[in-house]
C-alpha positions as CSV (number, residue, x, y, z in Angstrom):
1,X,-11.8,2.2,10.0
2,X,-9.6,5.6,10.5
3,X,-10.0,7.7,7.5
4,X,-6.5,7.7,5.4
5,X,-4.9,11.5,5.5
6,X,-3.5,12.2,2.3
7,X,-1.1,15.6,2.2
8,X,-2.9,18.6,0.3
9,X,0.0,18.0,-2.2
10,X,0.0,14.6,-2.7
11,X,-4.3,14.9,-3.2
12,X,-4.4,17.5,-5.7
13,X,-1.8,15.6,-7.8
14,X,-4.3,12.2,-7.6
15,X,-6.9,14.2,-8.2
16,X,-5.1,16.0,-11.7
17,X,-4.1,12.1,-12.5
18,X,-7.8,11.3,-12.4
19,X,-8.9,14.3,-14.7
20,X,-5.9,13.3,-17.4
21,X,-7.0,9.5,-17.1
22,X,-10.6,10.9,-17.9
23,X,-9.7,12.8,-20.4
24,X,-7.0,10.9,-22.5
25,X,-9.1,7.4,-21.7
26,X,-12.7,8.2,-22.0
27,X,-12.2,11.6,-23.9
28,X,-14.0,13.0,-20.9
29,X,-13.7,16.3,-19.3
30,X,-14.1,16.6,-15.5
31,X,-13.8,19.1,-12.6
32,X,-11.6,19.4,-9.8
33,X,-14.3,18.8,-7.8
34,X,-16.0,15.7,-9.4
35,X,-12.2,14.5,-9.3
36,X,-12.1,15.1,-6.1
37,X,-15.5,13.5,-4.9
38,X,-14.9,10.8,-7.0
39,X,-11.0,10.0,-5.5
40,X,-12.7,10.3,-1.9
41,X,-15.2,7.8,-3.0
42,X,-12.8,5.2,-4.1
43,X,-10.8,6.0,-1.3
44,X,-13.4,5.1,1.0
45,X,-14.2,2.1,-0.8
46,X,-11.2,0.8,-1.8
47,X,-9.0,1.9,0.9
48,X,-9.5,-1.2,3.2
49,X,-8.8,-4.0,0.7
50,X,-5.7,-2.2,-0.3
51,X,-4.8,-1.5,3.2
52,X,-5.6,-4.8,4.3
53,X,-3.4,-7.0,1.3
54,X,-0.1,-4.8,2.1
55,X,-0.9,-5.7,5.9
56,X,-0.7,-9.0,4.6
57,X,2.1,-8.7,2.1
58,X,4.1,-6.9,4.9
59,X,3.2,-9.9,7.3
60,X,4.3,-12.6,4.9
61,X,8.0,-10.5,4.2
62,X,8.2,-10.6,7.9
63,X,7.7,-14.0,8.7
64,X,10.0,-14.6,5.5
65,X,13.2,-12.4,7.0
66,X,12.4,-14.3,10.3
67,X,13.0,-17.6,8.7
68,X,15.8,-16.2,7.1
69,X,17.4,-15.1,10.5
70,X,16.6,-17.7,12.7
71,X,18.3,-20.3,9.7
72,X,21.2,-17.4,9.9
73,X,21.0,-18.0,14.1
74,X,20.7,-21.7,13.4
75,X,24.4,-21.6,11.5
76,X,26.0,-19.7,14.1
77,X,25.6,-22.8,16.7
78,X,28.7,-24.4,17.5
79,X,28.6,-28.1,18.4
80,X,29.3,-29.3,21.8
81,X,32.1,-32.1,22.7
82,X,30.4,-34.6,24.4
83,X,32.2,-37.0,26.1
C-alpha cells in the first residue's frame, strides 16, 4: 500500500491531539516523539481499513447519485405517438 503523506502541519497537530488525549484520559504524560511513533504506528495499521470503508462509502454515494440521475434521465423521456 502507498504510505499516506500527511502535511508537517496537519501531523504535528495529530500528534499534540494524541499527547492531550494521553494526558487528560489516562493522566499520562508523553513525548513528541512517542506521539509521533505511536500516530505512525496506527497509521500504518489502521490506515487501510479506513482507507478501504470510505472507498466503499464513496462507491455506494456514487452508485446512489447514479440512480438518482438516470430516474432524473428516465423523466425526461417524452412518449412517442404511435400510430
Amino acid at each position: 500500500m502507498i504510505p499516506i503523506r500527511v502535511p508537517k502541519e496537519d501531523k504535528d497537530e495529530m500528534i499534540a491531539d494524541l499527547r492531550n488525549f494521553f494526558y487528560e484520559e489516562r493522566g499520562e504524560e508523553i513525548g513528541s516523539l512517542a506521539a509521533e511513533q505511536l500516530l505512525d504506528h496506527m497509521m500504518k495499521q489502521f490506515a487501510p481499513y479506513i482507507y478501504n470503508q470510505a472507498v466503499r462509502d464513496a462507491k455506494a454515494a456514487v452508485n446512489e447519485k447514479m440512480l438518482q440521475i438516470e430516474d432524473e434521465l428516465y423523466a425526461l423521456e417524452r412518449p412517442v405517438n404511435r400510430r
